[in-house]
Each structure stands twice: as structure tokens, then as C-alpha cells.
Backbone as ProteinMPNN parsed JSONL, in Angstrom:
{"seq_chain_A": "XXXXXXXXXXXXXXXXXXXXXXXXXXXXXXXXXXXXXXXXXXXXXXXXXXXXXXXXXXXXXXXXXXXXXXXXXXXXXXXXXXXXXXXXXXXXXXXXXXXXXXXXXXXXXXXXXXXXXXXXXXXXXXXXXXXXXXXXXXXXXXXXXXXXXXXXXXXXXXXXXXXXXXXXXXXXXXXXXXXXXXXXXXXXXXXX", "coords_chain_A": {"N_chain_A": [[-3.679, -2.186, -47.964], [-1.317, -1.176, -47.39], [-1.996, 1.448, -46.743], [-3.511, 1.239, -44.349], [-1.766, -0.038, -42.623], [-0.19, 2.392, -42.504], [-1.581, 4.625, -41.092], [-2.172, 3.404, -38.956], [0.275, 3.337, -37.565], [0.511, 6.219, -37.446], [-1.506, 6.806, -35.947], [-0.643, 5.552, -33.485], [1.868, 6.489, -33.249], [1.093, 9.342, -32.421], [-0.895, 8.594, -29.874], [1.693, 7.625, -28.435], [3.03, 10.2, -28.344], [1.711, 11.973, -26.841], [1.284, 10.712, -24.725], [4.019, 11.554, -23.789], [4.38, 13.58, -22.256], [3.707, 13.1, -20.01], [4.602, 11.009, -16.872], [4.607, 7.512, -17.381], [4.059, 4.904, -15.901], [2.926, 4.512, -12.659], [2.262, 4.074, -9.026], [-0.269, 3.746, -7.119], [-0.9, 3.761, -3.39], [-3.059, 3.197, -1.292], [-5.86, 3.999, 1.69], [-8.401, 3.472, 3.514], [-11.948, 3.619, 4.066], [-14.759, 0.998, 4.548], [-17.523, 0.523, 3.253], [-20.298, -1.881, 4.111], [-23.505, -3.422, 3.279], [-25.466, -1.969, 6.103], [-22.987, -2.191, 8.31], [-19.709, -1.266, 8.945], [-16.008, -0.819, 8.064], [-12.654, -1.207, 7.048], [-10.176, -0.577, 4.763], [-7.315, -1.395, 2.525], [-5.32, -0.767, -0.163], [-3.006, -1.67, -2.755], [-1.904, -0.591, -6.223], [-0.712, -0.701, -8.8], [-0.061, 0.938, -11.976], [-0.003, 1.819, -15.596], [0.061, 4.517, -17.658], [-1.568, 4.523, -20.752], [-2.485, 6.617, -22.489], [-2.589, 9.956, -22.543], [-5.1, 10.122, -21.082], [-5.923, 7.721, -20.469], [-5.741, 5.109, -18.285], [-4.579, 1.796, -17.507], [-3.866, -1.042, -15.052], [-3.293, -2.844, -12.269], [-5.066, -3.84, -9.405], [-5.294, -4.435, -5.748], [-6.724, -5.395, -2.969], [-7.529, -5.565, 0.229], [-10.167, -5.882, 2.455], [-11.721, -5.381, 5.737], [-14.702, -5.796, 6.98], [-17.257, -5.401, 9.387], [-20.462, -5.745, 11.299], [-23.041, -5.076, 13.606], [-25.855, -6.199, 15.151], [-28.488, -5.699, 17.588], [-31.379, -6.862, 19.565], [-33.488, -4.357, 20.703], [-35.619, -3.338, 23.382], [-38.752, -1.394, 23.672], [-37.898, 0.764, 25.018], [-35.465, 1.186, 23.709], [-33.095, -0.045, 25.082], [-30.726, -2.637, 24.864], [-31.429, -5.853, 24.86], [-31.66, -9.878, 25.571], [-30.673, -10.855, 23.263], [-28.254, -10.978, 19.778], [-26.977, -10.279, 16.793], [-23.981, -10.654, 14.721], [-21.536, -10.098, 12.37], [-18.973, -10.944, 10.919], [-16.558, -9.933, 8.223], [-14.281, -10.838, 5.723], [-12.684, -9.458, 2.898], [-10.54, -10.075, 0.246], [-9.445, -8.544, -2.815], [-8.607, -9.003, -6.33], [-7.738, -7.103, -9.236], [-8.364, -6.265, -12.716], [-7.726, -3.019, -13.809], [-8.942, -0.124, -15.155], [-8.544, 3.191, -16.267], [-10.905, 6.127, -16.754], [-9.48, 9.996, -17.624], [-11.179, 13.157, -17.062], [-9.769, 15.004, -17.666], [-6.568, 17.183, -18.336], [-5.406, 18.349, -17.029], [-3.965, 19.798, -14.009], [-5.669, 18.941, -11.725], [-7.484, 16.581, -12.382], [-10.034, 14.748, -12.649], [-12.028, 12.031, -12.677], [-13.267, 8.393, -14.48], [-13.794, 5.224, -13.742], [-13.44, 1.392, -14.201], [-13.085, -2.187, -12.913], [-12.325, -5.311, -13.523], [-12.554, -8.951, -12.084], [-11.085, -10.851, -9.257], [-12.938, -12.072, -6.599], [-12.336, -12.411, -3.087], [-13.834, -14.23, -0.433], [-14.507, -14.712, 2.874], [-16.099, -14.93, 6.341], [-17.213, -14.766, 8.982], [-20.279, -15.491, 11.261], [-22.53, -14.536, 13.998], [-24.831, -15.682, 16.344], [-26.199, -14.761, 19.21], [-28.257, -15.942, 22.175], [-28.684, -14.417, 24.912], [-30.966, -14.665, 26.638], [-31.2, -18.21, 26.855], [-29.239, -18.756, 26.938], [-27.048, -19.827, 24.236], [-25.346, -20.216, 21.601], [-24.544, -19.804, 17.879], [-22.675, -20.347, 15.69], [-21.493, -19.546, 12.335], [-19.59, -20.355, 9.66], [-18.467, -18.744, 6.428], [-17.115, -18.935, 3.231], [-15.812, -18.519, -0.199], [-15.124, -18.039, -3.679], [-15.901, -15.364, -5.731], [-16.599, -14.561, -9.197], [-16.476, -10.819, -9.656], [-16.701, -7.266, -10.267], [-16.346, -3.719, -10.506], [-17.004, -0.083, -9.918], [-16.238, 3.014, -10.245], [-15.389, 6.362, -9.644], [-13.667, 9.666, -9.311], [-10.955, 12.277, -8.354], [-7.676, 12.787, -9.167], [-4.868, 14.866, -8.098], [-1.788, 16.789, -7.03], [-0.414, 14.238, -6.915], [-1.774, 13.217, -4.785], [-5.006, 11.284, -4.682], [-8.386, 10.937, -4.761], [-11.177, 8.356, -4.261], [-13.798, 7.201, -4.886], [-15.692, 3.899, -4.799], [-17.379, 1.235, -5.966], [-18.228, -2.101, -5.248], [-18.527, -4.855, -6.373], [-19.068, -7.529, -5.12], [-20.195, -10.101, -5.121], [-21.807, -12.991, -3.476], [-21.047, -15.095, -0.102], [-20.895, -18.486, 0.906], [-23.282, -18.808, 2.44], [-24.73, -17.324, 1.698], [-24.535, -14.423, 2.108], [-24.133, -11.309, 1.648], [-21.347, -9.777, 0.09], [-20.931, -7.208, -1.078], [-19.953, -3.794, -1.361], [-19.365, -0.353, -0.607], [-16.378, 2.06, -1.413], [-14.473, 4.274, 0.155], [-11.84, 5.85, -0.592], [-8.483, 7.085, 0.2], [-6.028, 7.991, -1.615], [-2.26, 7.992, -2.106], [0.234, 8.487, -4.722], [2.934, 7.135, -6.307], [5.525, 7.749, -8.411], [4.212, 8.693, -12.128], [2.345, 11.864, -12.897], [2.981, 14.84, -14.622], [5.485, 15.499, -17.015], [8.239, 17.57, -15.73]], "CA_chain_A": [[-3.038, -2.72, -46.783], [-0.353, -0.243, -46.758], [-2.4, 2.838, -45.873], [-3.905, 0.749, -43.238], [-0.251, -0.086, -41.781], [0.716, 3.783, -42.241], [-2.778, 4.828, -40.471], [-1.822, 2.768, -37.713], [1.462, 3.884, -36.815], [0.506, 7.157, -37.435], [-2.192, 6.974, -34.63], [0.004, 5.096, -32.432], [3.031, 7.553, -32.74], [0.167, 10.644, -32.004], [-0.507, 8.95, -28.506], [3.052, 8.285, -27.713], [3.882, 11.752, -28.543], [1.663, 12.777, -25.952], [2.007, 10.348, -23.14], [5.253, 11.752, -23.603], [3.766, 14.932, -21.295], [3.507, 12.233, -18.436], [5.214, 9.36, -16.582], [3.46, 6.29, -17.564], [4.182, 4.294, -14.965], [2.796, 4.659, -11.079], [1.847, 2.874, -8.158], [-1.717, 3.995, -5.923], [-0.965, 3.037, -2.496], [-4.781, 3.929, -0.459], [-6.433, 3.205, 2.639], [-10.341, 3.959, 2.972], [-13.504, 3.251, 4.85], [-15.58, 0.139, 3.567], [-19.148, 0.391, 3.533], [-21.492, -2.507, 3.353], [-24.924, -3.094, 4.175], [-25.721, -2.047, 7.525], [-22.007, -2.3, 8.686], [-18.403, -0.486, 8.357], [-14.764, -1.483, 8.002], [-11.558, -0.231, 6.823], [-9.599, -0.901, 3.226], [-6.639, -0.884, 2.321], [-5.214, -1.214, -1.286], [-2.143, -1.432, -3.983], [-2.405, -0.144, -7.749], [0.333, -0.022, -9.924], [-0.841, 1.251, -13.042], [0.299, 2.653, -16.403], [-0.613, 5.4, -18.584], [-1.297, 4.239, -22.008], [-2.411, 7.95, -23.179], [-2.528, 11.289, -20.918], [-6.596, 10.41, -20.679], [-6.32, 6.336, -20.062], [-4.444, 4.221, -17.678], [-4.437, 0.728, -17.086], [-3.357, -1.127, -13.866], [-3.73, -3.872, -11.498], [-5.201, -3.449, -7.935], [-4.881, -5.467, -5.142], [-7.356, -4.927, -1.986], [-8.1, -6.408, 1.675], [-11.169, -4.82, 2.943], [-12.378, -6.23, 6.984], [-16.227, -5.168, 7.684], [-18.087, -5.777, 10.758], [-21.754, -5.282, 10.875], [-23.357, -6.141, 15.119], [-26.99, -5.943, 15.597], [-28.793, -6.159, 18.992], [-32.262, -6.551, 19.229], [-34.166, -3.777, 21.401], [-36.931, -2.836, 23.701], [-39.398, -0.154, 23.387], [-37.338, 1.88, 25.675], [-34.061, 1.753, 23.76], [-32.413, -0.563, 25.747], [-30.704, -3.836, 24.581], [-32.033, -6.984, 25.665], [-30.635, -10.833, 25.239], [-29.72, -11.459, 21.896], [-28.074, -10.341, 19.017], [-26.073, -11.0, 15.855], [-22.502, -9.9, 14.666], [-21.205, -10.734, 10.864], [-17.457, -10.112, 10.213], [-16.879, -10.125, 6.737], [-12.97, -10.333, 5.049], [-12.688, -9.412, 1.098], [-9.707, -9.393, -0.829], [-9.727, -8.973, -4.938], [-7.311, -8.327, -7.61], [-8.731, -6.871, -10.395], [-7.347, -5.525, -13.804], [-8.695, -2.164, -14.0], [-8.947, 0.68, -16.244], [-9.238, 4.748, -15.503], [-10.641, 7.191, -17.762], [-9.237, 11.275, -17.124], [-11.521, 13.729, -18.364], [-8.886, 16.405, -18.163], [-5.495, 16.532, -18.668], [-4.75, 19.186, -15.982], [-3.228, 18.819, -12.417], [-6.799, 18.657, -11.169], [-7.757, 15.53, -13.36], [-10.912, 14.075, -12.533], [-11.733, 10.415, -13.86], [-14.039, 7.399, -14.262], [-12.891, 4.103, -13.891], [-13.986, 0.041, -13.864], [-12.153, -2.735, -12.717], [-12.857, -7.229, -13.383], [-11.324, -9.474, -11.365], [-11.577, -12.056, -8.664], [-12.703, -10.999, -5.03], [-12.077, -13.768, -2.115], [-14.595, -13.969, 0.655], [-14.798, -15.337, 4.488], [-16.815, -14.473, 7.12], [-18.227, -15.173, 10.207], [-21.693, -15.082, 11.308], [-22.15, -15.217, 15.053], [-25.991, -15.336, 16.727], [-26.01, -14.875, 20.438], [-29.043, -15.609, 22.763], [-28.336, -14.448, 26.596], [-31.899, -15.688, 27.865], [-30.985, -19.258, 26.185], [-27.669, -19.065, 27.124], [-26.633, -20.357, 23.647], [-24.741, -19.17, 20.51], [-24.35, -20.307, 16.799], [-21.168, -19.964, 14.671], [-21.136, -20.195, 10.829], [-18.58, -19.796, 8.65], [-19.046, -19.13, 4.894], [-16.485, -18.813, 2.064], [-16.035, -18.484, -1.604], [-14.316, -16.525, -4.761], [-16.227, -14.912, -7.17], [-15.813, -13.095, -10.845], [-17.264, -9.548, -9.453], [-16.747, -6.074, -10.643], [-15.886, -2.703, -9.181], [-16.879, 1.033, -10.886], [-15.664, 3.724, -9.087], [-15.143, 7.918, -9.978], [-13.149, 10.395, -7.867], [-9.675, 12.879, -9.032], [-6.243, 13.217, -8.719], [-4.102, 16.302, -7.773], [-0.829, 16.608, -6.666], [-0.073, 12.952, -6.368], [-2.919, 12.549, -4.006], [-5.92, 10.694, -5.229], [-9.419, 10.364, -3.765], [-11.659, 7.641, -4.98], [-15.414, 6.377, -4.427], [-15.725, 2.882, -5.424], [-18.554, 0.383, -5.771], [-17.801, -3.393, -5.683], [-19.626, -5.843, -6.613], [-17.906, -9.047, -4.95], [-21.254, -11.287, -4.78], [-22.37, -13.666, -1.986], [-20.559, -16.204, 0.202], [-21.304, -19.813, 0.712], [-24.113, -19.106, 3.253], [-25.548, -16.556, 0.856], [-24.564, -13.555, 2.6], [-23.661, -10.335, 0.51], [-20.064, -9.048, 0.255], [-20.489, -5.903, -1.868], [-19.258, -2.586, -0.501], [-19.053, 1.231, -0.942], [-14.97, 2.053, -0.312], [-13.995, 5.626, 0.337], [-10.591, 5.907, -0.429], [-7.537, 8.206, -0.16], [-4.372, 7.294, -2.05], [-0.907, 8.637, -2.142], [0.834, 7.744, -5.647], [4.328, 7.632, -6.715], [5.27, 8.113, -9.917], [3.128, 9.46, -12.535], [2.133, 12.796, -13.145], [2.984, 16.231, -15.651], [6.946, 15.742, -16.88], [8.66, 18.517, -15.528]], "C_chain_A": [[-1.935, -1.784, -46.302], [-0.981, 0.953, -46.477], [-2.826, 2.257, -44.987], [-2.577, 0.774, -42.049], [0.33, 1.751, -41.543], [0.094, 4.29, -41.47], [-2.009, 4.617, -38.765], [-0.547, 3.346, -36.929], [1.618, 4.961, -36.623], [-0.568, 7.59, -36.039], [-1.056, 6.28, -32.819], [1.497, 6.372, -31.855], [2.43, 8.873, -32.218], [0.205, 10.165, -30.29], [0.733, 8.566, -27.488], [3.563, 9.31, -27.682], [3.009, 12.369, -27.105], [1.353, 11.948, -24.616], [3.466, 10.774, -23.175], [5.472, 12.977, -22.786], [3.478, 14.548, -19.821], [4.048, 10.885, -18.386], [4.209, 8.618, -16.689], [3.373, 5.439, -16.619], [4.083, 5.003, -13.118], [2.074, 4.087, -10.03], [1.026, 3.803, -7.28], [-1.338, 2.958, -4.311], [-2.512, 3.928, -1.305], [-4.729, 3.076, 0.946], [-7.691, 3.996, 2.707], [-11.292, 3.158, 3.882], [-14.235, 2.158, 3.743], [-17.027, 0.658, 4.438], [-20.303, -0.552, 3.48], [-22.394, -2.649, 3.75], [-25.042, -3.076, 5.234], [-24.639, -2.559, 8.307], [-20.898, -1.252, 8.232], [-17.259, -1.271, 8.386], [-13.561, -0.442, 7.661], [-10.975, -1.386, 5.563], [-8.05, -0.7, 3.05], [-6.042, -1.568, 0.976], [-3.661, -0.773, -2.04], [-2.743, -1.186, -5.122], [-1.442, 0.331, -8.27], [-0.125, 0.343, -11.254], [0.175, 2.247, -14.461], [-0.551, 3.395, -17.717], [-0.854, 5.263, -20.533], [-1.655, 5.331, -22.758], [-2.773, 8.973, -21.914], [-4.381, 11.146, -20.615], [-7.043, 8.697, -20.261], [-5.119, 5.68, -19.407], [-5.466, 3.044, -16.728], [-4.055, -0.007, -15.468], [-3.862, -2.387, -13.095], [-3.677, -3.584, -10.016], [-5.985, -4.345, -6.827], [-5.467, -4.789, -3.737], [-7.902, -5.73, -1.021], [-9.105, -5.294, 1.814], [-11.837, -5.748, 4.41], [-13.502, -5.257, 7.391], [-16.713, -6.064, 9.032], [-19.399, -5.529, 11.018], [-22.551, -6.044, 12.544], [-24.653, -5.293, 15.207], [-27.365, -7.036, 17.039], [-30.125, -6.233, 19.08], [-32.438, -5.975, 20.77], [-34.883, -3.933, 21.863], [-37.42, -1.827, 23.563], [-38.594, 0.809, 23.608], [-35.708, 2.41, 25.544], [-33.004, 0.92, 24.371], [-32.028, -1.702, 24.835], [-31.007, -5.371, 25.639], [-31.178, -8.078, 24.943], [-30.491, -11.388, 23.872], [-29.422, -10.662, 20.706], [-27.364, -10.65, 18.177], [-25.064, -10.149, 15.348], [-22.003, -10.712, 13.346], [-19.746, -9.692, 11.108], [-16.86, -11.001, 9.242], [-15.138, -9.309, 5.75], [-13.104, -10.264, 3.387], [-11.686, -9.258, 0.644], [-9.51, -9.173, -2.246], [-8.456, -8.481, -5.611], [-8.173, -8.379, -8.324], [-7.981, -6.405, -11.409], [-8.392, -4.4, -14.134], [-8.06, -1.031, -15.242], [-9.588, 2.226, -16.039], [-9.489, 5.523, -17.058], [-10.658, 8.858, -17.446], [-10.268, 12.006, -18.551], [-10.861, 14.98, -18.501], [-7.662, 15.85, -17.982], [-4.289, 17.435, -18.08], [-3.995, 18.497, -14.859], [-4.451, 18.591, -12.183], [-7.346, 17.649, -12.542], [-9.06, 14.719, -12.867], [-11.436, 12.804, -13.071], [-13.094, 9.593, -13.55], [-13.568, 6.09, -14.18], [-14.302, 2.635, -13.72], [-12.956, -0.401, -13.28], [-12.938, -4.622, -12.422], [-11.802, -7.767, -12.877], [-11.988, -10.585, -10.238], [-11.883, -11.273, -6.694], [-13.049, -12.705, -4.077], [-12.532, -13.556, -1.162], [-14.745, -15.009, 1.258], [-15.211, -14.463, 4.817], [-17.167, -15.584, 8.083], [-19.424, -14.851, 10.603], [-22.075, -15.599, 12.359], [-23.508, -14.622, 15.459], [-25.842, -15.775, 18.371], [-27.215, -14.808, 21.034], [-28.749, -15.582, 24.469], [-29.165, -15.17, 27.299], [-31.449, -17.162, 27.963], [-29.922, -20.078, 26.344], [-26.837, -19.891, 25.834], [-26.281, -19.233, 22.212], [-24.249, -20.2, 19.246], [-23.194, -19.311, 15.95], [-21.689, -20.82, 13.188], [-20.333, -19.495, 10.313], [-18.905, -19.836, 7.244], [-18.011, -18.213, 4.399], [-16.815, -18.894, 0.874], [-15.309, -17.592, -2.813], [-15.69, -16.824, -6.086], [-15.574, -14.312, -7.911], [-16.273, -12.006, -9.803], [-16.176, -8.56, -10.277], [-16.443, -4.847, -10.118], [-16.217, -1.262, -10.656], [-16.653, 1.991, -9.91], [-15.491, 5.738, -10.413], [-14.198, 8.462, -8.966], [-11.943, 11.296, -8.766], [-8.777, 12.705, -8.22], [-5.927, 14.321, -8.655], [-2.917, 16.374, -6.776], [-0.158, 15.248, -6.27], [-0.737, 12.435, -5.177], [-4.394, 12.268, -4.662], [-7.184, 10.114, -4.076], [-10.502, 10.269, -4.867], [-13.466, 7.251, -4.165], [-15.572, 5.271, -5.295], [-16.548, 2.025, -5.201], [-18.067, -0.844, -5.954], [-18.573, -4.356, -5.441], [-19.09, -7.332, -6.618], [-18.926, -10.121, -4.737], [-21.54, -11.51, -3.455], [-21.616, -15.227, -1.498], [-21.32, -17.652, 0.469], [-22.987, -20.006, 1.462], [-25.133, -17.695, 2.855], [-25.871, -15.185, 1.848], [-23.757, -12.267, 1.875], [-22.248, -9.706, 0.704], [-19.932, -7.644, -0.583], [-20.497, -4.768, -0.891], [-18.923, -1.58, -1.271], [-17.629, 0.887, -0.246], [-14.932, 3.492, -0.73], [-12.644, 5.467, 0.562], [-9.216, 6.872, -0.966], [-6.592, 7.685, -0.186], [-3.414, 8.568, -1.977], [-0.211, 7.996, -3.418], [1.985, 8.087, -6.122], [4.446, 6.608, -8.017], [4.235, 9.101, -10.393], [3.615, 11.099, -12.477], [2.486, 13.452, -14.231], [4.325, 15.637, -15.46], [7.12, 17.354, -16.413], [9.99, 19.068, -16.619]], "O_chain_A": [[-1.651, -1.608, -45.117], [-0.262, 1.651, -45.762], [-2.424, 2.991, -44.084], [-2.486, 1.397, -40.991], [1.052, 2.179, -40.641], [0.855, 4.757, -40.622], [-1.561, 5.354, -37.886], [-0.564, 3.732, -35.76], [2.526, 5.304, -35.865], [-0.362, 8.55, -35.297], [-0.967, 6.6, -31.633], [1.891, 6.829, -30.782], [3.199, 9.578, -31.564], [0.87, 10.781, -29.458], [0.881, 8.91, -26.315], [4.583, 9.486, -27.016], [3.595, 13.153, -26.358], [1.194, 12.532, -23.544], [4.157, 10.139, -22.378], [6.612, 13.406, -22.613], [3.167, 15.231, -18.845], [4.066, 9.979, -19.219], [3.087, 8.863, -16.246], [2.192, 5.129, -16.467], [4.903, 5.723, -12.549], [1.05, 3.513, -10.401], [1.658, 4.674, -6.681], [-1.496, 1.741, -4.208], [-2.608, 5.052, -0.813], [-4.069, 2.096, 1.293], [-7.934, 5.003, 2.043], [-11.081, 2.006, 4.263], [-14.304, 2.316, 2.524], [-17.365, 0.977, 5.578], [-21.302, -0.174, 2.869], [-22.554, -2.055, 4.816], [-24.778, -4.146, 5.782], [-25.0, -3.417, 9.112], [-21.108, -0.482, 7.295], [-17.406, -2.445, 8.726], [-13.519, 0.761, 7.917], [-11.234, -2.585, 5.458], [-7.605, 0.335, 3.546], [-6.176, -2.787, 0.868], [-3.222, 0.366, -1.88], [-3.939, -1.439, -5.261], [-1.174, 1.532, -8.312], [-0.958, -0.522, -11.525], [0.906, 3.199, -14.189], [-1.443, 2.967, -18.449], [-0.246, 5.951, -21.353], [-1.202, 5.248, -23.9], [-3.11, 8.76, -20.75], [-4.924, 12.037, -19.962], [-8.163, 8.394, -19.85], [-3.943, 5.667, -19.772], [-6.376, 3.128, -15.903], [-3.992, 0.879, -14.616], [-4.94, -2.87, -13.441], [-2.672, -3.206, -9.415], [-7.088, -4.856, -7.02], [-4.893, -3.792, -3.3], [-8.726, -6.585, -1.344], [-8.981, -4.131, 1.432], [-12.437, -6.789, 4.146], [-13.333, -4.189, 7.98], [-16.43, -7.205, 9.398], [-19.372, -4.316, 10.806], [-22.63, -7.265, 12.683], [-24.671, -4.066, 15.308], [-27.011, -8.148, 17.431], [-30.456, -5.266, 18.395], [-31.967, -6.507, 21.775], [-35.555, -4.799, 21.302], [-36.605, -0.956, 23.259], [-38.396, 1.691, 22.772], [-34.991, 3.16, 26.207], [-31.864, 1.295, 24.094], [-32.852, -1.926, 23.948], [-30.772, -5.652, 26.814], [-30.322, -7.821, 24.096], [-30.128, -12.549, 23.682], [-30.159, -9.706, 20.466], [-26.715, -11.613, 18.583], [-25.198, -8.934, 15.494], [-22.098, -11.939, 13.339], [-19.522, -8.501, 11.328], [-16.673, -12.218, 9.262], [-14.867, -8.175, 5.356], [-13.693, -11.161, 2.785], [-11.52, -8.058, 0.424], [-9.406, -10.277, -2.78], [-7.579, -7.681, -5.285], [-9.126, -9.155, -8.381], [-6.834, -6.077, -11.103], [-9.527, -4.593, -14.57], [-7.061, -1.128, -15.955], [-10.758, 2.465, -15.743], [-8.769, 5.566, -18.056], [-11.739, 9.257, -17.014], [-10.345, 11.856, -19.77], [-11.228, 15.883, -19.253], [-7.403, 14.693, -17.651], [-3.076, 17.464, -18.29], [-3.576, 17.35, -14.702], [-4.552, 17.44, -12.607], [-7.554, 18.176, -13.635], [-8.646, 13.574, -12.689], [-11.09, 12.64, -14.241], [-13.882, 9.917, -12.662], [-12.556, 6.005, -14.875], [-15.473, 2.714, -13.349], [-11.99, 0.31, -13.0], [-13.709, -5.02, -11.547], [-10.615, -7.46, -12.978], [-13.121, -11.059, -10.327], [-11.316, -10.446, -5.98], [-13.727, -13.689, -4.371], [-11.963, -12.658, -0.541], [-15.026, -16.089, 0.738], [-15.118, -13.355, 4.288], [-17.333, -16.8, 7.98], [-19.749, -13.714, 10.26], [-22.174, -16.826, 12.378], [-23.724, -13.439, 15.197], [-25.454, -16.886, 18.732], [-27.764, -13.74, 20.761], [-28.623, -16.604, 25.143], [-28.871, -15.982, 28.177], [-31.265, -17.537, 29.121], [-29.639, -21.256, 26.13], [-25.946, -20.64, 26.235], [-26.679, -18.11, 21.905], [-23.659, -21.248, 19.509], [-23.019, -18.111, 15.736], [-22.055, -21.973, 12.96], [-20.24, -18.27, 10.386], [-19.537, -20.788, 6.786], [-17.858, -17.066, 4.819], [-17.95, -19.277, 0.591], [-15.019, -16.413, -2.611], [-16.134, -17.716, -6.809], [-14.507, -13.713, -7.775], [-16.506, -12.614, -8.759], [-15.118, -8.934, -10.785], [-16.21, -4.965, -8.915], [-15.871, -1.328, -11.835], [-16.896, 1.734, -8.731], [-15.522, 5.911, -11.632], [-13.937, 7.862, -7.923], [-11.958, 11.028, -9.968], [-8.816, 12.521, -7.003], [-6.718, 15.09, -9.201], [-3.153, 15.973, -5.636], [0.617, 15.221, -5.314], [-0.378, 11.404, -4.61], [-4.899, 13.253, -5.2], [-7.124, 9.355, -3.109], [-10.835, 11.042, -5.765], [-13.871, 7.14, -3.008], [-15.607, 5.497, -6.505], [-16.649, 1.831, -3.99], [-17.327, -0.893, -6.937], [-19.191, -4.622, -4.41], [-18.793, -8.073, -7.555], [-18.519, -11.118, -4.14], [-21.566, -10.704, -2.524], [-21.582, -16.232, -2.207], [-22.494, -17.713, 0.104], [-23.746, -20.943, 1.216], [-26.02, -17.205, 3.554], [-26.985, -14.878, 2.272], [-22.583, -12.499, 1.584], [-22.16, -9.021, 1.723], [-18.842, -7.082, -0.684], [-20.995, -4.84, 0.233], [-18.342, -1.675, -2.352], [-17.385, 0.14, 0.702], [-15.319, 3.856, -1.84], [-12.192, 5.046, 1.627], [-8.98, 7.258, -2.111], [-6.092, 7.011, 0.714], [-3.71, 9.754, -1.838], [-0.01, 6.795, -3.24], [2.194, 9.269, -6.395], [3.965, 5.556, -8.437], [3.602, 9.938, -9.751], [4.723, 11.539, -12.17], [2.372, 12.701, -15.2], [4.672, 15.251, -14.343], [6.287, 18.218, -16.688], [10.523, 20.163, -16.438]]}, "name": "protein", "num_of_chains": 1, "seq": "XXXXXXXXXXXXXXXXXXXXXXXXXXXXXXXXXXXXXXXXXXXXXXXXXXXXXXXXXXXXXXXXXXXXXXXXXXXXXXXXXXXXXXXXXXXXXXXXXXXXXXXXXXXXXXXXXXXXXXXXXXXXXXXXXXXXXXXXXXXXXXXXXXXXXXXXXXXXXXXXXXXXXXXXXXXXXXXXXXXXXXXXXXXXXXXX"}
């Protein structure tokens, strides 16, 4: 039991010795392009996060994302004719995530997850001109979902590609989304 206890503290004091080569503590503030099926949007996100060794850091991140997605249906010739449908689609999640660096340079490249809760509304609006009539639904809901994402840091700017996997709202319409996103982070980095 006591080499176990000496073991232990002996691994633990190894990676405080060398998060001691970087601030542990820093906050990701992003904004980013959403992507979801057959629509776009815009993102924008918090992430405070700390470094529990110079190759893993922890963190909690906090994201609105508003998509829009408007189909029209066509004629042969290209033109739009009378009707068409329009989905706008709000997401926000907190998640507790987790990065892994596979270097330990300024150019740091990484992998990351992140579980958590993602909160979805929408609208879902079908318009017929000949018909003169139009249907509104609304559909809510929170799921568990997921999020995996890659991308690097360098100089306290951070650009991310992230997949999220926020399910389907009440009217069984899909909320997951590609986000392209470029942060700015303070804190962090190499001690000087």
C-alpha cells in the first residue's frame, strides 16, 4: 500500500512539474459558420478550460448556434414557382469537454470530444402561393448529444472543426451540425 501511495504522488508531481511550462487556466471565446443538412448559420461560443497536463485540457463550453435552411420548389427552366419551405433551427449546448494536444509546441494540433446537453427550437414554415395558404410548426426539445471535433492552436488563436451530434426535435427534425470555428483565447499558453 505504501509503494502504491509513493507511485502515485510520484506520477502526479511528474505532471505538475510539467504543466508548470504552461498556464493552466484559459478561456476560448469563437465565432464560426454552422453547417447542417442542406442549410447554414452562424455560431458563436464560450470555453473556459484548464490544462491538467501540457497534452490534456479539460473545460466547459457553452454554444448558441441559429441555422436556416429555405427550399423552393422549381421548374424545368430554373425558375421558382408557388411554394416552398423554410426551417429555422436555434441550438444551444453546454457540454463538459476534453482536448487532446499531440504536440507540445506553439503550433499544437489536437483532438477533442465533448457530452453534454444541447437545447433545440425551431420553426418549420410551408408556403403555397397557388393555394394561398401556409403552415407553421414549432418543435422543441433537450437532448444528451455529443460533439468530436479536431483543429490547432497557435499564438492564442485557435481554429476548430466540430461535429455535433444534438439529435432530433419534437417534430423529428435533425439538429446536428458541422461548426467551423475561429477562437481567440486568453490565458493559456508557453510560460514565458
Amino acid at each position: 500500500m505504501k509503494k502504491l501511495f509513493i507511485a502515485i504522488v510520484l506520477v502526479c508531481a511528474a505532471f505538475v512539474a510539467k504543466a508548470e511550462d504552461y498556464k493552466a487556466f484559459r478561456v476560448d471565446v469563437g465565432l464560426g459558420y454552422a453547417k447542417p443538412s442542406g442549410g447554414g448559420g452562424v455560431l458563436f461560443a464560450i470555453e473556459p478550460k484548464y490544462a491538467i497536463t501540457p497534452n490534456i485540457a479539460a473545460g466547459l463550453r457553452g454554444e448558441i448556434a441559429g441555422m436556416a435552411k429555405v427550399k423552393w420548389t422549381e421548374n424545368a427552366a430554373g425558375q421558382f414557382i408557388d411554394s416552398g419551405d423554410t426551417e429555422l433551427k436555434f441550438n444551444s449546448s453546454f457540454l463538459v469537454t476534453g482536448d487532446y494536444y499531440f504536440m507540445t509546441k506553439k503550433f499544437r494540433p489536437f483532438g477533442g470530444l465533448g457530452l453534454g446537453a444541447y437545447s433545440l427550437s425551431g420553426a418549420s414554415v410551408s408556403v403555397n402561393t397557388g393555394g394561398t395558404n401556409a403552415d407553421l410548426d414549432l418543435g422543441s426539445k433537450t437532448n444528451f448529444g455529443f460533439m468530436i471535433r479536431a483543429g490547432f492552436d497557435v499564438s492564442h488563436i485557435r481554429l476548430a472543426v466540430e461535429y455535433n451530434f444534438a439529435g432530433k426535435d419534437d417534430l423529428d427534425k435533425s439538429y446536428n451540425y458541422l461548426g467551423i470555428k475561429f477562437s481567440a483565447y486568453i490565458g493559456g499558453g508557453i510560460k514565458k
